[in-house]
Structure formats: C-alpha cells, structure tokens
C-alpha positions in Angstrom: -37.5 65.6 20.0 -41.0 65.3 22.3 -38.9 64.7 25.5 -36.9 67.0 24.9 -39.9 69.5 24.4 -41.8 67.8 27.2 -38.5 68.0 29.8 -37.6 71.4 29.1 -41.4 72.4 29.5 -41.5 70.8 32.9 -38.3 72.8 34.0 -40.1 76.2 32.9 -43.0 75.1 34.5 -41.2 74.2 37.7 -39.2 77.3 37.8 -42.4 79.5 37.3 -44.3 78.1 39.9 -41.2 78.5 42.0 -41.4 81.9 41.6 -44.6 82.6 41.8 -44.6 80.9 45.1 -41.5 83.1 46.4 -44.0 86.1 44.8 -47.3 85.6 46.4 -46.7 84.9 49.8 -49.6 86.7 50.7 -51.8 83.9 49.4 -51.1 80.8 51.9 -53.8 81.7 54.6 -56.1 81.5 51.4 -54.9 78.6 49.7 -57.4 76.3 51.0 -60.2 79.0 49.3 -58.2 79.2 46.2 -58.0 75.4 46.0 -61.8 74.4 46.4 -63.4 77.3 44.8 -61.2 78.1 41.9 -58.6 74.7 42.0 -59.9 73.5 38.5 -59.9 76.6 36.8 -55.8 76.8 37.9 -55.3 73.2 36.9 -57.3 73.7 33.4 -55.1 77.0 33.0 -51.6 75.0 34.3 -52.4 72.2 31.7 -53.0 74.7 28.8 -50.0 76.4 29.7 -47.6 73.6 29.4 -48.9 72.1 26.2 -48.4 75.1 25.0 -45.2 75.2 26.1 -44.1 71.9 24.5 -45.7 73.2 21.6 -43.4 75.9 21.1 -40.2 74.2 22.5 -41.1 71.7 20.2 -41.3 74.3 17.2 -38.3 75.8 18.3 -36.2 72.4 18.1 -37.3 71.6 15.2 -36.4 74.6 13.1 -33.5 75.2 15.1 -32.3 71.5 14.7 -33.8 70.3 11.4 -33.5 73.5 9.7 -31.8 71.6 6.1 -32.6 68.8 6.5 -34.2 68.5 3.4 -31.6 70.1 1.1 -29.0 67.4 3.2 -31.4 64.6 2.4 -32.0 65.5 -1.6 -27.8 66.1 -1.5 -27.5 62.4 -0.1 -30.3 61.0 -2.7 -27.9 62.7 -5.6 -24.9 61.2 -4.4 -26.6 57.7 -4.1 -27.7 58.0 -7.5 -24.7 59.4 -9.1 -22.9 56.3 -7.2 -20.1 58.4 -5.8 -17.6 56.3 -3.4 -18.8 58.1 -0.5 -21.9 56.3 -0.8 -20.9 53.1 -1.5 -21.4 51.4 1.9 -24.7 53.1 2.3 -26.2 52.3 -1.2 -25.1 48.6 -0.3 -27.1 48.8 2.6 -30.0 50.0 1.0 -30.0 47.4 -1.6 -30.1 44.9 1.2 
C-alpha cells in the first residue's frame, strides 16, 4: 500500500514539474540565481509537498480499498467459530 502511495506520488510530482517547466519558461536565464539563493527553500518545499502527497494517496487507498474490512474480518471470525464447511480448510490451518 506505501508503494503504491509513494509511485503514484512520484508520477504527480513528475507531471507537475513537467508542467511547470513547459509554464515558466521565462525563468531559465535565472535558474542559476534561483538555484544558489533560494535552491533549499524549493527542495524543503518539493519534499513537503510529496510526503504530503503520499500521505493523502495513502489515505485515499486505504479507505478506498480497506473500506470493510473489519465487518469481512468479524464475518470470517463467526464463521470459524460456528465451524461452517466454508471454513473448514482455514480453521485447520489455524490450528496448525
């Protein structure tokens, strides 16, 4: 579930600075200023940004994804202990 987050935030981040390089060309003949004077203020900001983006990717998964997983997991635990024959080869491999 973290790669995934992590892999679909590197493609968003890839994209955006794709654009934003096809958006600012008037910026190049400065890039060297931009770089020394302000270069770890943009890479603080670019790290921030994409942990927050696997944050909320990773959110997103998970209650798209795992959404009942709970109620599935109680509705397996009954059936294990009610000993119904769809559970037979899995409570045999718990006892193990």
């Amino acid at each position: 579930m973290v790669a995934n987050a992590v892999f679909a935030a590197s493609v968003i981040f890839l994209a955006l600075g794709i654009w934003l390089m096809e958006e600012c060309p008037f910026l190049i003949p400065f890039r060297h200023v931009l770089f020394t004077k302000y270069g770890s203020a943009l890479a603080g900001f670019g790290v921030i940004l994409f942990l927050n983006l696997v944050t909320a990717l990773y959110w997103i998964g998970r209650y798209l994804f795992l959404k009942d997983t709970g109620r599935k997991l109680a509705h397996l635990e009954k059936q294990l202990r009610t000993g119904d024959p769809l559970s037979d080869e899995l409570s045999r491999r718990l006892k193990e």
